[in-house]
C-alpha positions as semicolon CSV with decimal commas, in nm:
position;residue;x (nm);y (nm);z (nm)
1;X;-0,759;-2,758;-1,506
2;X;-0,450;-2,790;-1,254
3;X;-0,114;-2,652;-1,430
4;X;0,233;-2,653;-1,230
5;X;0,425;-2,415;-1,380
6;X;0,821;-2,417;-1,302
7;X;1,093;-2,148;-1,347
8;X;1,448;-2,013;-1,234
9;X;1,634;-2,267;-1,428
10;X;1,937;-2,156;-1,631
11;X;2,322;-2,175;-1,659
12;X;2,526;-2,143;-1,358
13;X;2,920;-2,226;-1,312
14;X;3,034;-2,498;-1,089
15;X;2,985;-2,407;-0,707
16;X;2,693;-2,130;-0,769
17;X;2,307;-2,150;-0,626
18;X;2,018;-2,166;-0,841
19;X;1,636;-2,077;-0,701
20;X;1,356;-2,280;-0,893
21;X;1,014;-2,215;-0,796
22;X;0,660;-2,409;-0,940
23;X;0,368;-2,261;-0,907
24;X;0,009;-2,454;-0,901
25;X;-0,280;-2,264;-1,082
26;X;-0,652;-2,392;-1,196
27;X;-0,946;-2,495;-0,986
28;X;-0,849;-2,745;-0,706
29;X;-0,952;-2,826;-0,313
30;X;-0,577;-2,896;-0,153
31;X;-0,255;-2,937;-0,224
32;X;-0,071;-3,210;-0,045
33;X;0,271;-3,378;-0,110
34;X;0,514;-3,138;-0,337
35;X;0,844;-3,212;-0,443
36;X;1,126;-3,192;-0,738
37;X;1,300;-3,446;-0,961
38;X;1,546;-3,453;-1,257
39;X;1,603;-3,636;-1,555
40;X;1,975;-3,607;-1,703
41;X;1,998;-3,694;-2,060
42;X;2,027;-4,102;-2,098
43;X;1,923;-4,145;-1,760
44;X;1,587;-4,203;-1,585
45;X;1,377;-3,954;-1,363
46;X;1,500;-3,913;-1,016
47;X;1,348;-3,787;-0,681
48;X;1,512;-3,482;-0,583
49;X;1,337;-3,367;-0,293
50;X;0,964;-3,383;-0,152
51;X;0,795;-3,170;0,102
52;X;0,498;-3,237;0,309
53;X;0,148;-3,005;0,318
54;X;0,324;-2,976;0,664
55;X;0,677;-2,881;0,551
56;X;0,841;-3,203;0,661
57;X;1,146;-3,210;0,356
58;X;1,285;-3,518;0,273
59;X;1,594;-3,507;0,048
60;X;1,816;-3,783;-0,206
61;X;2,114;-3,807;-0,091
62;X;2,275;-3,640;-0,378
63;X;2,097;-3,352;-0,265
64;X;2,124;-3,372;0,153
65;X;2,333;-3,057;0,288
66;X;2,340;-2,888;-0,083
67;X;1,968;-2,805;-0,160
68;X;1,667;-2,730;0,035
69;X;1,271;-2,736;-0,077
70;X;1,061;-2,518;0,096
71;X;0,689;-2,425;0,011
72;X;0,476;-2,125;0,071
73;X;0,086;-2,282;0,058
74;X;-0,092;-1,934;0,049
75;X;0,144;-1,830;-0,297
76;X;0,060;-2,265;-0,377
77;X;0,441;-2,252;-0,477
78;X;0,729;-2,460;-0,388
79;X;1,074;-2,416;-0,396
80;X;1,428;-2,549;-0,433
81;X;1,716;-2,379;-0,328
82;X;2,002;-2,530;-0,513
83;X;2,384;-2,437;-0,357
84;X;2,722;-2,571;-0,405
85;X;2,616;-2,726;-0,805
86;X;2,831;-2,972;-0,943
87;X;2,843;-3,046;-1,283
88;X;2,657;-3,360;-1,176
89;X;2,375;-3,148;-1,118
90;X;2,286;-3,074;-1,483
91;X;1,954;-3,184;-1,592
92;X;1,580;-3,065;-1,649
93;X;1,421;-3,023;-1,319
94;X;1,016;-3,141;-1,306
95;X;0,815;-3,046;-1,017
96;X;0,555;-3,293;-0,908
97;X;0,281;-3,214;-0,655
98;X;-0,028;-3,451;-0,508
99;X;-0,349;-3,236;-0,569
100;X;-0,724;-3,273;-0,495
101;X;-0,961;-3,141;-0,734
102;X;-1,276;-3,284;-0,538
103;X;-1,328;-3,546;-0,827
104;X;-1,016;-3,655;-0,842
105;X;-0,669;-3,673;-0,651
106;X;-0,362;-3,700;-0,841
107;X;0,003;-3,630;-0,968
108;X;0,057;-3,347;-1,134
109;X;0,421;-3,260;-1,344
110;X;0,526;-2,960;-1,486
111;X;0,644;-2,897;-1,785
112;X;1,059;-2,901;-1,666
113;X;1,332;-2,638;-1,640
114;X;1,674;-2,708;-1,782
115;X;1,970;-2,640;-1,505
116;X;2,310;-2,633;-1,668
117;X;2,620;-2,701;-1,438
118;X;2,896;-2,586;-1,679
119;X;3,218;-2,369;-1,651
């Protein structure tokens, strides 16, 4: 069973960095496509970021020169380095990845981490 597991969330003031980090666990062949969204309340799921099996980041623009995803494959764990928040940026943050089992490929979400933008 594949589990993403995210972490690093929390309360930071306007203008601080945040780290979140997801790590994939269970019994699986490769990991391909990995990447973050967000969900603020009332609104709908966003793309954040995504990140190649290669390490070719692509970003939303909301996020372009303020955050960066990176990925370490042999820890299976990606990464979003969040700088400069806003207030703007408060929501739970779900990491996605694209993973091969050998039966099956597929999304997999985590479970979310709340970020809280507040002064």
């Amino acid at each position: 069973q594949v589990q993403l597991v995210e972490s690093g969330g929390g309360l930071v003031q306007p203008g601080g960095s945040l780290r979140l980090s997801c790590a994939a666990s269970g019994t699986f062949f490769s990991i391909y496509a990995m990447g973050w969204y967000r969900q603020a309340p009332g609104k709908q799921r966003e793309l954040v970021a995504t990140i190649t099996s290669g390490g070719s980041p692509t970003y939303a623009d909301s996020a372009k020169g303020r955050f960066t995803i990176f990925r370490d494959n042999a820890k299976k764990t990606v990464y979003l380095q969040m700088s400069s928040l806003k207030p703007e940026d408060t929501a739970v943050y779900y990491c996605k990845s694209d993973i091969s089992t050998g039966m099956t490929r597929q999304d997999y979400w985590g479970q979310g981490t709340q970020v809280t933008v507040s002064s």
